[in-house]
N, C-alpha and C positions, 0 to 999 in steps of 0.2 A: 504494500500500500504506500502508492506516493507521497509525500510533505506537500504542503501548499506551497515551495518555492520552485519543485519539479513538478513538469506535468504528469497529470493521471498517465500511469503505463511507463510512464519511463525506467528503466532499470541498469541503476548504478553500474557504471565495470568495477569490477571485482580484482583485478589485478592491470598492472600496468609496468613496461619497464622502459625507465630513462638510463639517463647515460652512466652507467656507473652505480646504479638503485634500480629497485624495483617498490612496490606499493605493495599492499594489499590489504585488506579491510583490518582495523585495528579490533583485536581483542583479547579476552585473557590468557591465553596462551603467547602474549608477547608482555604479561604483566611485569616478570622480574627484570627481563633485558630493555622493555620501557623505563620501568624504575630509575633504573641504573643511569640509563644514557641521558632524560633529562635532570636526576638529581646531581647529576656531574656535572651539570650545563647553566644552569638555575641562573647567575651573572649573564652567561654568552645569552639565553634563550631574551631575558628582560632587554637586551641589547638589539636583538631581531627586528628589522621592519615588521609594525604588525604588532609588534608584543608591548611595545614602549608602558603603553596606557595601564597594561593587563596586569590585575593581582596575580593569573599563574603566570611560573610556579612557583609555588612555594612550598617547602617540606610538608611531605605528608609519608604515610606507613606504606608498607607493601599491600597492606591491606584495604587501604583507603586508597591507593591506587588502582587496584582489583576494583574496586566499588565504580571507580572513575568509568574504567575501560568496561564493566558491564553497561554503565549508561550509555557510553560512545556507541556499544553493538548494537542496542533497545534501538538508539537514533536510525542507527543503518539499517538496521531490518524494519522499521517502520517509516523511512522515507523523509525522516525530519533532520537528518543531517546526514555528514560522511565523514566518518575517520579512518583515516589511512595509516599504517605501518609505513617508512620509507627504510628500505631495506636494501644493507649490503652482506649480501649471502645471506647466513642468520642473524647480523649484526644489527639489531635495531641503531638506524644513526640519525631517527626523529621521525617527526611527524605530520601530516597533513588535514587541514580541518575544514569540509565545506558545508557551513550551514547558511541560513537566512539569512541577508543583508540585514545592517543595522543604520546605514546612510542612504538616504534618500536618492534615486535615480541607479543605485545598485540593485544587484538581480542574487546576486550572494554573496557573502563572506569567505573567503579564502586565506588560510594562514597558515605555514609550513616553519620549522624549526628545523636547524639540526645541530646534534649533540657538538659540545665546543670542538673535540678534537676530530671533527671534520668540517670543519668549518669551511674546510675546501668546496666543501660539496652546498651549499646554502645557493650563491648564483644559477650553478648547475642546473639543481632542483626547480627552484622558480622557474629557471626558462624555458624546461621540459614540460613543467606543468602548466605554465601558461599556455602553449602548446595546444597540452592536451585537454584543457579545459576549452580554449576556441574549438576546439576537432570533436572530441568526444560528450560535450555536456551543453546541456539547453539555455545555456545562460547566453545573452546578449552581452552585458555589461559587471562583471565580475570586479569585488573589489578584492585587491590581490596586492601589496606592498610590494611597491620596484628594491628591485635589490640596483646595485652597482657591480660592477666589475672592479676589481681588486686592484 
C-alpha cells in the first residue's frame, strides 16, 4: 500500500547498485553494523548536507536502535517512506532516507549519510542517487542537499 507522497501502485526498488555501494531496504538485520557505523560518525553525520538542522544522531542502545530500524521497515512496507542500507559488501557505510517533503514546492525529502571513515564515498553516493531518483522514482522535484566535490 502506497504513502500519499507515491502514487497508488507504485512499488519501491528494492535494491540498487552505484559506484562503489549498493542499497537495499534498511532493517534489523543490518541493526549492529548500522549501530556501529553511525555511532562512529555522530560529528561527520551533524556535518552532512541535510543533517545541519537535525537532533539525529544522537547516542542511543543497540536496542533502541532495533526499535529505530523496525519503524524504518513498518514505513517501507507501508509506502510512507524508504530507508535504504548503503552498502559496501556487508559493510554498512550509511544511509539513505526518502520520505515526505517538508518544504513547500518539494515532492520529497531525501537525505543520505555516510559513516566518517568513508567519507570518500558521500559525493559518490549523492550523484548516483540523484540519478536514480530522476530514472527510477515518481518524484518531479526532490529535495536532496548538493554535496560539492572535494
Amino acid at each position: 500500500m502506497a504513502g500519499s507522497f507515491v502514487p497508488k501502485g507504485f512499488s519501491a526498488p528494492t535494491a540498487f547498485k552505484g559506484d562503489g555501494f549498493r542499497l537495499e531496504p534498511l532493517g534489523t538485520e543490518h541493526n549492529e553494523r548500522d549501530h556501529e557505523a553511525w555511532m562512529s560518525s555522530i560529528d561527520h553525520i551533524h556535518a552532512t548536507p541535510g543533517f545541519g538542522a537535525s537532533t539525529w544522531p544522537e547516542p542511543m542502545s543497540l536496542e533502541a536502535n532495533r526499535a529505530d530500524l523496525e519503524r524504518h521497515a513498518r514505513d517501507f512496507a507501508n509506502g510512507d517512506g524508504f530507508t535504504y542500507s548503503i552498502l559496501d559488501g556487508d559493510d554498512v557505510i550509511g544511509c539513505v532516507y526518502i520520505y515526505p517533503a517538508r518544504t513547500k514546492g518539494h515532492d520529497a525529502l531525501v537525505s543520505s549519510w555516510v559513516r566518517q571513515s568513508r567519507s570518500d564515498m558521500d559525493v559518490v553516493v549523492w550523484r548516483d542517487l540523484a540519478i536514480w531518483l530522476a530514472d527510477d522514482w515518481p518524484f518531479t522535484d526532490p529535495e536532496y542537499a548538493a554535496r560539492e566535490a572535494p
